[in-house]
PyMOL Python script that loads the backbone (N, CA, C, O; Angstrom):
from pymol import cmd

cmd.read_pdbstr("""\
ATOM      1  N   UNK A   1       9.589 -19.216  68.351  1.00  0.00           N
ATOM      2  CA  UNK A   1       8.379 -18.859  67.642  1.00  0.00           C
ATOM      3  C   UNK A   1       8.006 -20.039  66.735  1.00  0.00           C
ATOM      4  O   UNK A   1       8.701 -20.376  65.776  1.00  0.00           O
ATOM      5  N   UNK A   2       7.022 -20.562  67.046  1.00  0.00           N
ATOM      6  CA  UNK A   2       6.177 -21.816  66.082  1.00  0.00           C
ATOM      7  C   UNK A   2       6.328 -21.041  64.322  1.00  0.00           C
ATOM      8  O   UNK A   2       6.731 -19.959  63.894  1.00  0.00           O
ATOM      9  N   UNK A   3       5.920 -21.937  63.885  1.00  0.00           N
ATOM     10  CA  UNK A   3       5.567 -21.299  62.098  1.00  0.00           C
ATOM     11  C   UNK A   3       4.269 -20.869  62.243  1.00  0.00           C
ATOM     12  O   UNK A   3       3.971 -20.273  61.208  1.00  0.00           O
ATOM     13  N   UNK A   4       3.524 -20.875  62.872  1.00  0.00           N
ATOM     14  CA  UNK A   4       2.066 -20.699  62.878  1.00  0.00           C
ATOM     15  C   UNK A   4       1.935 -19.531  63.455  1.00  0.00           C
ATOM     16  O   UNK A   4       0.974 -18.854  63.090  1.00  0.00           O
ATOM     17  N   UNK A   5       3.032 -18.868  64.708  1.00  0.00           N
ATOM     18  CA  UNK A   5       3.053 -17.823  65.376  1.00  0.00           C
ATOM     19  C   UNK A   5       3.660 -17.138  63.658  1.00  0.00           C
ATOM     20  O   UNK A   5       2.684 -16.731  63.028  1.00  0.00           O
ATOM     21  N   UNK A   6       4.466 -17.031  63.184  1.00  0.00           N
ATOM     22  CA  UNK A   6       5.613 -16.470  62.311  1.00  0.00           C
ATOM     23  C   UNK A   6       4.675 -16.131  61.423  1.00  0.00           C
ATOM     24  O   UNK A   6       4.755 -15.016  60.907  1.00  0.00           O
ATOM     25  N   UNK A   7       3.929 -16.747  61.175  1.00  0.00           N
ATOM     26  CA  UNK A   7       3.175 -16.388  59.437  1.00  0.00           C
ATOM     27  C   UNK A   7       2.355 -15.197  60.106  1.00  0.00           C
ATOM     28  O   UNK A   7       2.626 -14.013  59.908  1.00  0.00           O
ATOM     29  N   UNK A   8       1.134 -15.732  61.068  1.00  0.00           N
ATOM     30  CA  UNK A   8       0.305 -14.501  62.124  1.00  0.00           C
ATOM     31  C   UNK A   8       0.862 -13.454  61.919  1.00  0.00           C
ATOM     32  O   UNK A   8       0.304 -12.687  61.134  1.00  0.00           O
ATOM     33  N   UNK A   9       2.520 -12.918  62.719  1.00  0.00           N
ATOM     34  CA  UNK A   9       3.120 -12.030  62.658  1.00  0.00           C
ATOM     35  C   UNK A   9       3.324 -11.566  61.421  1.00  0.00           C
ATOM     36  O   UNK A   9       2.856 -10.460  61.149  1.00  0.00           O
ATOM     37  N   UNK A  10       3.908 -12.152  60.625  1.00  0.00           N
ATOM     38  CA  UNK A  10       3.924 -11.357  59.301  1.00  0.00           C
ATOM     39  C   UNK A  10       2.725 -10.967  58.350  1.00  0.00           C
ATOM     40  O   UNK A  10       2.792 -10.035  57.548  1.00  0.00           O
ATOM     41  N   UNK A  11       1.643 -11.761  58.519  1.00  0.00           N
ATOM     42  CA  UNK A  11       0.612 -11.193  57.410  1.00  0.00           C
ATOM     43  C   UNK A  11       0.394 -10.179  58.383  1.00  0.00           C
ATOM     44  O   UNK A  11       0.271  -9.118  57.771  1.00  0.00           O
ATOM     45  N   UNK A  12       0.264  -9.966  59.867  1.00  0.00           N
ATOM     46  CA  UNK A  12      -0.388  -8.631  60.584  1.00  0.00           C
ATOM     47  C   UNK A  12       0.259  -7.461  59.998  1.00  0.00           C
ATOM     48  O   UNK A  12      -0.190  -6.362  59.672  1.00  0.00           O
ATOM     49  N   UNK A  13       1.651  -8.072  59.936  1.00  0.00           N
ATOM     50  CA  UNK A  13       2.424  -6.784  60.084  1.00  0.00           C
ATOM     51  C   UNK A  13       2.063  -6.271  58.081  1.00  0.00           C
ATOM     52  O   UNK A  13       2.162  -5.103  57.704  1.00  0.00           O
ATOM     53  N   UNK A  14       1.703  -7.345  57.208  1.00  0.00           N
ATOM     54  CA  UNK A  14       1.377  -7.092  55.730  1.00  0.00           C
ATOM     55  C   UNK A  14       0.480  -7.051  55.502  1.00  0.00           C
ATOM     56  O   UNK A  14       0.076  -7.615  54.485  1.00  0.00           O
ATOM     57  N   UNK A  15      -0.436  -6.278  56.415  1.00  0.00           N
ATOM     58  CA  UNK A  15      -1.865  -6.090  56.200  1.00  0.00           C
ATOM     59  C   UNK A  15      -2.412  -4.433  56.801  1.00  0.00           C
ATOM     60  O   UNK A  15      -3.480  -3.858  56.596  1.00  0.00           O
ATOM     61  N   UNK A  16      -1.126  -3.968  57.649  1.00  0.00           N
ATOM     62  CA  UNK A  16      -0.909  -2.420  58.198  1.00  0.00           C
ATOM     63  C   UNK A  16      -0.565  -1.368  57.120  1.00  0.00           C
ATOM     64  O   UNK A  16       0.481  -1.449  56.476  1.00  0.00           O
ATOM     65  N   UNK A  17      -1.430  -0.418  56.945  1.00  0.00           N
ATOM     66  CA  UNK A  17      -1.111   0.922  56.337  1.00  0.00           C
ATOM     67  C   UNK A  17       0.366   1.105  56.928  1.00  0.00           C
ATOM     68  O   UNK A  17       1.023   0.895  57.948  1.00  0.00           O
ATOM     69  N   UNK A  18       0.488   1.741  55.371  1.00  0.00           N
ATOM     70  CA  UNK A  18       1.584   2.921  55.801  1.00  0.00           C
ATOM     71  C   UNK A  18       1.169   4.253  56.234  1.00  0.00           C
ATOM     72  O   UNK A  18       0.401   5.124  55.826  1.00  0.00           O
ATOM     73  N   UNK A  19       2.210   4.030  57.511  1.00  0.00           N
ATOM     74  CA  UNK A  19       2.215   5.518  57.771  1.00  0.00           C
ATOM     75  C   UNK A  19       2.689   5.092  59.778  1.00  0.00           C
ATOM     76  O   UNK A  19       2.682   4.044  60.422  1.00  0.00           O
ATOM     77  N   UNK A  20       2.901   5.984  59.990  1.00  0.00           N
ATOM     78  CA  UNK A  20       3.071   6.415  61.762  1.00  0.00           C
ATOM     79  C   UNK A  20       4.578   5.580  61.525  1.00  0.00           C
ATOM     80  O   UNK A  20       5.495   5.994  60.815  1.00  0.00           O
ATOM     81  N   UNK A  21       4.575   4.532  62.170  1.00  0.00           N
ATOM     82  CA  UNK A  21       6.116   3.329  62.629  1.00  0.00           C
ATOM     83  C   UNK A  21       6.075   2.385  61.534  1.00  0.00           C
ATOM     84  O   UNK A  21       7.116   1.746  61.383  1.00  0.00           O
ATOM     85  N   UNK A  22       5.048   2.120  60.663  1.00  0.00           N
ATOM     86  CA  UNK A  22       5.583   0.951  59.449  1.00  0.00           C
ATOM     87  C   UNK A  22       5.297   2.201  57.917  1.00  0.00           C
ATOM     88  O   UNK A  22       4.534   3.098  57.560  1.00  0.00           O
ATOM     89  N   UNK A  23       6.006   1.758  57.651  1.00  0.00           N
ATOM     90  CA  UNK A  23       6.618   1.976  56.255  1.00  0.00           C
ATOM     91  C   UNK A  23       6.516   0.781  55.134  1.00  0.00           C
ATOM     92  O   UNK A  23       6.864  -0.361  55.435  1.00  0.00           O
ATOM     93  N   UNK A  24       6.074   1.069  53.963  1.00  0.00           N
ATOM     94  CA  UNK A  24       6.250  -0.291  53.427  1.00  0.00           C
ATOM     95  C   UNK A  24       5.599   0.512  51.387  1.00  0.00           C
ATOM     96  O   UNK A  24       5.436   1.719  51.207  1.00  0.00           O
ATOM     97  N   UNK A  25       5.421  -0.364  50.469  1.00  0.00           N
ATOM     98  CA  UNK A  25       6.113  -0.410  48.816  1.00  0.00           C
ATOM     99  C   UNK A  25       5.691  -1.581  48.954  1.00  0.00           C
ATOM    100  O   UNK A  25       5.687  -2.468  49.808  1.00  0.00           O
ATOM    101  N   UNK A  26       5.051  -1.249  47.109  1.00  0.00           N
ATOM    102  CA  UNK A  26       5.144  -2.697  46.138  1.00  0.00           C
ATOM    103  C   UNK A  26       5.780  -2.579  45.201  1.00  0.00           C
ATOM    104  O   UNK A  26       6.175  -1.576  44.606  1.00  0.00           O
ATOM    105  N   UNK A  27       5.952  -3.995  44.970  1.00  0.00           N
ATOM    106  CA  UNK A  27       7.558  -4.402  44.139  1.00  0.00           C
ATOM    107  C   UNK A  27       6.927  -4.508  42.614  1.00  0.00           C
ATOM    108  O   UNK A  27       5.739  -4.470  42.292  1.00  0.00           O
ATOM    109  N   UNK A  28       7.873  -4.626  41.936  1.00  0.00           N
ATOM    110  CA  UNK A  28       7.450  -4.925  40.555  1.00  0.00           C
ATOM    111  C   UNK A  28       7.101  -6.258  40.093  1.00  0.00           C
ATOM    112  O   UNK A  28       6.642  -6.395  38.959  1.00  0.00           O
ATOM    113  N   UNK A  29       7.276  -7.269  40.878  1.00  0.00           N
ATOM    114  CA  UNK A  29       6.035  -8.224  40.896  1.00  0.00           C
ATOM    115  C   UNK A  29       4.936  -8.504  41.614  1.00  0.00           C
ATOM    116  O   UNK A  29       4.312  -9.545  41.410  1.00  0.00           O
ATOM    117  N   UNK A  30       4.567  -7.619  42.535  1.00  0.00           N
ATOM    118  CA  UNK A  30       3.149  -7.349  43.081  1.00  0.00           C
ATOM    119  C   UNK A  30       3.133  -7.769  44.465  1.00  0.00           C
ATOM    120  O   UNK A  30       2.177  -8.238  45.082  1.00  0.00           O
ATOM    121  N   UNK A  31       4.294  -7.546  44.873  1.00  0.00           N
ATOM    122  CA  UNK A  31       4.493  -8.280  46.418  1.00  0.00           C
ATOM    123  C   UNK A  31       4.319  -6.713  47.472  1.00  0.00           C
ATOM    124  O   UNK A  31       4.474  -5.589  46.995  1.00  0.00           O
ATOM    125  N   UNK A  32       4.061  -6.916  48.571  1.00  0.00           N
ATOM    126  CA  UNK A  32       3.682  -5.918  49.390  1.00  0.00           C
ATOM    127  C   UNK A  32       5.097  -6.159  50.452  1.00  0.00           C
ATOM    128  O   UNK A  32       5.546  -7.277  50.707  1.00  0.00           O
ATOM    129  N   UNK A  33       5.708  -4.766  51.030  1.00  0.00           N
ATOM    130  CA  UNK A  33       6.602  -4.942  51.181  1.00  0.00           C
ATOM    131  C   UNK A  33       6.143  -4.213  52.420  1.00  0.00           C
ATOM    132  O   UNK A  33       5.496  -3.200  52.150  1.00  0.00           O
ATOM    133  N   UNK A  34       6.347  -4.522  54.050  1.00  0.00           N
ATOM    134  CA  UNK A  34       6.041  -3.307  55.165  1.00  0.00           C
ATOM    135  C   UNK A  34       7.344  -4.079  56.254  1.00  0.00           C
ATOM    136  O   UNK A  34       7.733  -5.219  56.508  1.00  0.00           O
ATOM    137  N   UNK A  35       7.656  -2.775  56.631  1.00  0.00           N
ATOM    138  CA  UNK A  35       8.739  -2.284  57.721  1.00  0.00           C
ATOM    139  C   UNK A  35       8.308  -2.137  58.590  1.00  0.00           C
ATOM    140  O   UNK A  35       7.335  -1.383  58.563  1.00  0.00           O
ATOM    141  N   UNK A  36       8.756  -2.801  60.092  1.00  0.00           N
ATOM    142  CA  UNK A  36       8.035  -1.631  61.083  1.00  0.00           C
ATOM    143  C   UNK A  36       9.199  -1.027  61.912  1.00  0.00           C
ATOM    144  O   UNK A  36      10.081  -1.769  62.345  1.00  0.00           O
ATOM    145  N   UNK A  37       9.211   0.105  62.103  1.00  0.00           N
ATOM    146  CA  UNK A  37       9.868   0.540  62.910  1.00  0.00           C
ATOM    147  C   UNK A  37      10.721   0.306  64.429  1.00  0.00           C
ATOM    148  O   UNK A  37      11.849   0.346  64.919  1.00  0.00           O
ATOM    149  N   UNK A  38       9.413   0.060  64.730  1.00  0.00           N
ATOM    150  CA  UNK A  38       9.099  -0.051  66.164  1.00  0.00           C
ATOM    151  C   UNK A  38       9.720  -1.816  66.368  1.00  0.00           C
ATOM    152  O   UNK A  38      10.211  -2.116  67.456  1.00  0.00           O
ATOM    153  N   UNK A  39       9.655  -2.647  65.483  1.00  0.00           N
ATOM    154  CA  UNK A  39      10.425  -4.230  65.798  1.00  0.00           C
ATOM    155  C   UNK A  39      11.519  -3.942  65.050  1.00  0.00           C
ATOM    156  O   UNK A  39      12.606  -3.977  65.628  1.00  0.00           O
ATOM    157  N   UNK A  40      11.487  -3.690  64.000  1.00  0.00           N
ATOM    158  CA  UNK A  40      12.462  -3.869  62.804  1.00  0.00           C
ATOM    159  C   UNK A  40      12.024  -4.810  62.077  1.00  0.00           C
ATOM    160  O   UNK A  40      12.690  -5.077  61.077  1.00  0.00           O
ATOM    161  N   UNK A  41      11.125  -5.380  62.275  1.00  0.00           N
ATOM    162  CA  UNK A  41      10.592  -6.193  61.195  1.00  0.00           C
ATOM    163  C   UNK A  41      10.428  -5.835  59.884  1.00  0.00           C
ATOM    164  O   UNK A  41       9.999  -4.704  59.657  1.00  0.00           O
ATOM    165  N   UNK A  42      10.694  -6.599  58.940  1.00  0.00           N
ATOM    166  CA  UNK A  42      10.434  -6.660  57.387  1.00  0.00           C
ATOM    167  C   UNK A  42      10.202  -7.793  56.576  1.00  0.00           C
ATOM    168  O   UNK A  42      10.820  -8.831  56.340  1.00  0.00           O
ATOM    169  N   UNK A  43       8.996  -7.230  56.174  1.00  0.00           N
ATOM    170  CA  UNK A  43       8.159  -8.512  56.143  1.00  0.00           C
ATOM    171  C   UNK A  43       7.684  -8.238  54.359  1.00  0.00           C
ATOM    172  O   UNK A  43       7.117  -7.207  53.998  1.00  0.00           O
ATOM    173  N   UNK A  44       8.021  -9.280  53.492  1.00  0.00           N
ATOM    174  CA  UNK A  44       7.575  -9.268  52.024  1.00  0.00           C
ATOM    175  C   UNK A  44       6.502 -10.357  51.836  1.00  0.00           C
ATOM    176  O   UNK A  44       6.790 -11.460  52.300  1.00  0.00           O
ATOM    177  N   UNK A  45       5.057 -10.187  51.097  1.00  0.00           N
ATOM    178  CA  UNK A  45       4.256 -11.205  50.862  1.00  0.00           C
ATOM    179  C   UNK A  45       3.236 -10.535  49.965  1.00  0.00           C
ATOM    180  O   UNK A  45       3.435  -9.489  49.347  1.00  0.00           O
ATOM    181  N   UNK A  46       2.005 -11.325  49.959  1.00  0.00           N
ATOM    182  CA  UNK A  46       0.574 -10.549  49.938  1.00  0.00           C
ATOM    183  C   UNK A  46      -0.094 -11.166  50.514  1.00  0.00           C
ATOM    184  O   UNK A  46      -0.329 -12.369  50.634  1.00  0.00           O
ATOM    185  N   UNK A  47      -0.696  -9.566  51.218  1.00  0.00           N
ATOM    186  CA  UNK A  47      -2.120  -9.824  52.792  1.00  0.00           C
ATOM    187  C   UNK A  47      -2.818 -10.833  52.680  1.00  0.00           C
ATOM    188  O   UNK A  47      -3.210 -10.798  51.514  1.00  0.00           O
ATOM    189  N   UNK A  48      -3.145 -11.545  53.068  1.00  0.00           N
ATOM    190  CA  UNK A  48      -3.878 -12.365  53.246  1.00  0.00           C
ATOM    191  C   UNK A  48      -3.852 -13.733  52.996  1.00  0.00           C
ATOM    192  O   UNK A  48      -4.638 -14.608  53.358  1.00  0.00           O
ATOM    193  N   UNK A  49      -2.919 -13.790  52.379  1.00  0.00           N
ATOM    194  CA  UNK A  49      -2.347 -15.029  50.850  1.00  0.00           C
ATOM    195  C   UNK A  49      -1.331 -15.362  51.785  1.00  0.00           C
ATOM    196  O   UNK A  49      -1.505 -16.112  52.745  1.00  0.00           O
ATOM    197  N   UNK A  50      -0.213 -14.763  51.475  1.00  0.00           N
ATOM    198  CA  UNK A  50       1.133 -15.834  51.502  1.00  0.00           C
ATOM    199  C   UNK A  50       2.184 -14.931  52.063  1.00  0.00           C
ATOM    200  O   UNK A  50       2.080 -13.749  51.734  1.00  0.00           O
ATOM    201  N   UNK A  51       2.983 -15.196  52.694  1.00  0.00           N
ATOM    202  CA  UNK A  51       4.207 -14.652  53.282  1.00  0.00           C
ATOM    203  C   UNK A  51       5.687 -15.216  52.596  1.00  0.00           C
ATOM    204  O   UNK A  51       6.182 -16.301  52.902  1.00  0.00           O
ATOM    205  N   UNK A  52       6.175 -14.435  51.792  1.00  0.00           N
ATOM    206  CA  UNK A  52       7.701 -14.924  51.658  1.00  0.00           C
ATOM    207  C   UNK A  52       8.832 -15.488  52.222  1.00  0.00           C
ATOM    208  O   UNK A  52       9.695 -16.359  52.105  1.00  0.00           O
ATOM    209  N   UNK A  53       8.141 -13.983  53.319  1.00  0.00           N
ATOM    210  CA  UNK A  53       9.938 -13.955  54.033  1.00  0.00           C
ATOM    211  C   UNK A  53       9.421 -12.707  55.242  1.00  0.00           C
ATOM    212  O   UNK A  53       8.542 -11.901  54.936  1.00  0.00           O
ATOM    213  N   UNK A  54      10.088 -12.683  56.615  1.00  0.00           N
ATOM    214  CA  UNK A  54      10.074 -11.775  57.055  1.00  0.00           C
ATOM    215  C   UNK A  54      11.203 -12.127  58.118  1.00  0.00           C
ATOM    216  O   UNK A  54      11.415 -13.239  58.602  1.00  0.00           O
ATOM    217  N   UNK A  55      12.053 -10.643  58.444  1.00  0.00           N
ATOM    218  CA  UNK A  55      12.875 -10.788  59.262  1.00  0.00           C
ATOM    219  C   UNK A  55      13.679  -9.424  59.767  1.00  0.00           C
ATOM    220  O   UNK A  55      13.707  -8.416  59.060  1.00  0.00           O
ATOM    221  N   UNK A  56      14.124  -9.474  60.655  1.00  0.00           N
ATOM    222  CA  UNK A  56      14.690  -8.344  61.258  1.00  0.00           C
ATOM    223  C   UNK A  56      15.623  -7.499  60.129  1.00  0.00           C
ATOM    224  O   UNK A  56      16.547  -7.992  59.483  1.00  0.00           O
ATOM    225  N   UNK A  57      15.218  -6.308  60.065  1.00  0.00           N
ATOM    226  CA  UNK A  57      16.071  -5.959  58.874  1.00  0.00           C
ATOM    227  C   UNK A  57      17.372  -5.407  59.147  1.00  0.00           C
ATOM    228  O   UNK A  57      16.955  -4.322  59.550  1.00  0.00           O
ATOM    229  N   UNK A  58      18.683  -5.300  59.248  1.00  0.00           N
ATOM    230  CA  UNK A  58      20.058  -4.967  59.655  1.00  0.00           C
ATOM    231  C   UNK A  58      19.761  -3.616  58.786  1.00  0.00           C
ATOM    232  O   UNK A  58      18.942  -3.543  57.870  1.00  0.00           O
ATOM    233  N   UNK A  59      20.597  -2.562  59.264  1.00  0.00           N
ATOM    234  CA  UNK A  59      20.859  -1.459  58.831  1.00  0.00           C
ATOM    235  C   UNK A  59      19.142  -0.173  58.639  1.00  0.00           C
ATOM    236  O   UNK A  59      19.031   0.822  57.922  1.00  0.00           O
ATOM    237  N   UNK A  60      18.370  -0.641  59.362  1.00  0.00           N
ATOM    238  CA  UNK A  60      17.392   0.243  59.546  1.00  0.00           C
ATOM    239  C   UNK A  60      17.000   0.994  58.029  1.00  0.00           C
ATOM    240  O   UNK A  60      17.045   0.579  56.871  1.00  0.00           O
ATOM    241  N   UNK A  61      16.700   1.967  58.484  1.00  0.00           N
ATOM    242  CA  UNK A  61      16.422   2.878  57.638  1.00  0.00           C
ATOM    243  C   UNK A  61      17.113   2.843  56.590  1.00  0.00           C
ATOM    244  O   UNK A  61      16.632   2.450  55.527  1.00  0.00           O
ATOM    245  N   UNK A  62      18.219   3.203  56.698  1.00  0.00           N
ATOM    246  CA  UNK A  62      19.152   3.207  55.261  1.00  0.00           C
ATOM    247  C   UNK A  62      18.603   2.240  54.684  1.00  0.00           C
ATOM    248  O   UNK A  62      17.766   2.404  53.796  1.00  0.00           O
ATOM    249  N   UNK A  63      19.123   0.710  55.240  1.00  0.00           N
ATOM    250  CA  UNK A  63      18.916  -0.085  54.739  1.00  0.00           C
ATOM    251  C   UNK A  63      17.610  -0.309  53.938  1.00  0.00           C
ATOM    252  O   UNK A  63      17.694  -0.675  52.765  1.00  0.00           O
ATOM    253  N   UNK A  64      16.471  -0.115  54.493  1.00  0.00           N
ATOM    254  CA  UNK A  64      14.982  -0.104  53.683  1.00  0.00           C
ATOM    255  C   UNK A  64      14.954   0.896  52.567  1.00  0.00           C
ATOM    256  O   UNK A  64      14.215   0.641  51.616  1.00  0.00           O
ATOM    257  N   UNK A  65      15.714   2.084  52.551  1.00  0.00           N
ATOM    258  CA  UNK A  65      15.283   2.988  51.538  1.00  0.00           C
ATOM    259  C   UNK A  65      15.908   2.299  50.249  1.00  0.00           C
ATOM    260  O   UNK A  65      15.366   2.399  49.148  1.00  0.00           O
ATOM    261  N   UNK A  66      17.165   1.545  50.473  1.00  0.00           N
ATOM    262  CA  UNK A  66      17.994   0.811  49.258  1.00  0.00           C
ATOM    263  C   UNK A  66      17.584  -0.230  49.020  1.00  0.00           C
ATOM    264  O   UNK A  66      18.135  -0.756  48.053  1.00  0.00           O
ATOM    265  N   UNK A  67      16.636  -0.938  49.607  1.00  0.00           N
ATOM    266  CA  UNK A  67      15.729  -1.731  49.245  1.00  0.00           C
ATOM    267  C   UNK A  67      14.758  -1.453  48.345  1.00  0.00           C
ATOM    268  O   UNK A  67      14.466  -1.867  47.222  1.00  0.00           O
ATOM    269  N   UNK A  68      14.242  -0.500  49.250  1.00  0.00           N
ATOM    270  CA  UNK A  68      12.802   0.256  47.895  1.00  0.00           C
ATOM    271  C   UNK A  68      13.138   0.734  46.951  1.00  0.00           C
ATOM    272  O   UNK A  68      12.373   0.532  46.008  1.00  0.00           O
ATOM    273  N   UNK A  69      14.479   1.659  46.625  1.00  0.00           N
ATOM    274  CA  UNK A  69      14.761   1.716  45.226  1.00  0.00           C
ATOM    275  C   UNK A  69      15.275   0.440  44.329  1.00  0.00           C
ATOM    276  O   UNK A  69      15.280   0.407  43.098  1.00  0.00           O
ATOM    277  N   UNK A  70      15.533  -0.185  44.860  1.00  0.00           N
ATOM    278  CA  UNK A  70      16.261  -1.509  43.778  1.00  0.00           C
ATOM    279  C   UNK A  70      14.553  -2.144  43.914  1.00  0.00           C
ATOM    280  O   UNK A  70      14.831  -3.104  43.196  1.00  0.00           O
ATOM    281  N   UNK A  71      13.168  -2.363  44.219  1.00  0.00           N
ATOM    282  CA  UNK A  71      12.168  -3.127  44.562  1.00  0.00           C
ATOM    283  C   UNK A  71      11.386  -2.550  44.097  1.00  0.00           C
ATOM    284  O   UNK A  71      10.730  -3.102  43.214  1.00  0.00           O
ATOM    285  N   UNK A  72      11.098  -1.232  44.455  1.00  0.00           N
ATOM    286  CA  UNK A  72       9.468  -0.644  44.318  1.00  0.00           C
ATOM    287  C   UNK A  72       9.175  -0.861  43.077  1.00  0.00           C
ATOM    288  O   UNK A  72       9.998  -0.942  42.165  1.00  0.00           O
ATOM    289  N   UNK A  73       7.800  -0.983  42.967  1.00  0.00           N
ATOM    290  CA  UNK A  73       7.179  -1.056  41.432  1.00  0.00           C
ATOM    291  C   UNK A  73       7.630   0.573  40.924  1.00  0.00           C
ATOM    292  O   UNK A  73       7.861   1.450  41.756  1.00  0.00           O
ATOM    293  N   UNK A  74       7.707   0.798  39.510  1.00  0.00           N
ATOM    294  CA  UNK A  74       8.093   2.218  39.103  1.00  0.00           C
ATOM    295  C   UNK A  74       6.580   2.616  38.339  1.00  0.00           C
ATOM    296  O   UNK A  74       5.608   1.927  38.029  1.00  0.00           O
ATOM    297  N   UNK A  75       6.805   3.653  38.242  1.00  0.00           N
ATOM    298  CA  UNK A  75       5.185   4.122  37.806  1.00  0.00           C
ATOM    299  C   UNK A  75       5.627   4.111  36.421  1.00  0.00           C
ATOM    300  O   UNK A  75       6.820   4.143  36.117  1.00  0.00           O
ATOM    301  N   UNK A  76       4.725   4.068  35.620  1.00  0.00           N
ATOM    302  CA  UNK A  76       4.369   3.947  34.135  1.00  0.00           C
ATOM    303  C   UNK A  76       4.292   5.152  33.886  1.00  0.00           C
ATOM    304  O   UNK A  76       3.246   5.542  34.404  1.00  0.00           O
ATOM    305  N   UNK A  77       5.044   6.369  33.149  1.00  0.00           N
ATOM    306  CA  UNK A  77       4.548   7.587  32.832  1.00  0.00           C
ATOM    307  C   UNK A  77       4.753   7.775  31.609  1.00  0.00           C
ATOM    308  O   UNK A  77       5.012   8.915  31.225  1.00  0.00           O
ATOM    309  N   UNK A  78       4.672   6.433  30.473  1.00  0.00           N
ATOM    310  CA  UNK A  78       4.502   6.913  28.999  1.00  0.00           C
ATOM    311  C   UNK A  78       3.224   6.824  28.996  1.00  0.00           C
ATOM    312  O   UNK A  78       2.456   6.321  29.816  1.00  0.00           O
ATOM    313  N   UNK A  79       2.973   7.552  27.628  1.00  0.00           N
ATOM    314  CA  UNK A  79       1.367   7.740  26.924  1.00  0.00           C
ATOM    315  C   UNK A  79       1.446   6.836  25.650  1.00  0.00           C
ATOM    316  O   UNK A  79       0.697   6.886  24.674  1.00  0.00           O
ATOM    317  N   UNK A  80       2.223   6.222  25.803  1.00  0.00           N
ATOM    318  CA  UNK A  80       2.085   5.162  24.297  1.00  0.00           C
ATOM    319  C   UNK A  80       1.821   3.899  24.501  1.00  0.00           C
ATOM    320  O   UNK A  80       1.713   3.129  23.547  1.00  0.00           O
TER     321      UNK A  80
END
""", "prot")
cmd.dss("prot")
cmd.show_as("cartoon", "prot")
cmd.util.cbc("prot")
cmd.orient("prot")
C-alpha cells in the first residue's frame, strides 16, 4: 500500500458515521477515533485534516472498548 493509498483509506474510514460495522469516539483532545468491523481497521485523526495512525487493531472488540474508556472525551456534567 503506497502512503497516498494509506491516508485515502484512513480519512474514508474517519469520515463514516457510527453505526452498522464501524464504531468509533472522540478523545479528549479532539481526535476522531473509528473502528471498522468488517477490516479491523482503526483508524485515529480528524476528517478531512490529518491522519495519525491507523492499523489493524489486535484483540477486536474487547480491545476497542478499553481503548474508549482510557480515550473517549468524558462529558462535562458540573454546573459550575
Amino acid at each position: 500500500m503506497t502512503e497516498e493509498q494509506y491516508q485515502a483509506k484512513a480519512l474514508d474510514l474517519l469520515q463514516q458515521e457510527v453505526g452498522g460495522d464501524v464504531d468509533g469516539f472522540e478523545t479528549e483532545q479532539g481526535d476522531i477515533v473509528r473502528w471498522s468491523r468488517v477490516t479491523n481497521d482503526y483508524a485515529v485523526g480528524k476528517p478531512g485534516e490529518m491522519v495519525r495512525s491507523m492499523y489493524p487493531l489486535r484483540g477486536g472488540e474487547e480491545r476497542f472498548n478499553k481503548l474508549r474508556e482510557r480515550d473517549e472525551k468524558k462529558e462535562d456534567n458540573s454546573n459550575g
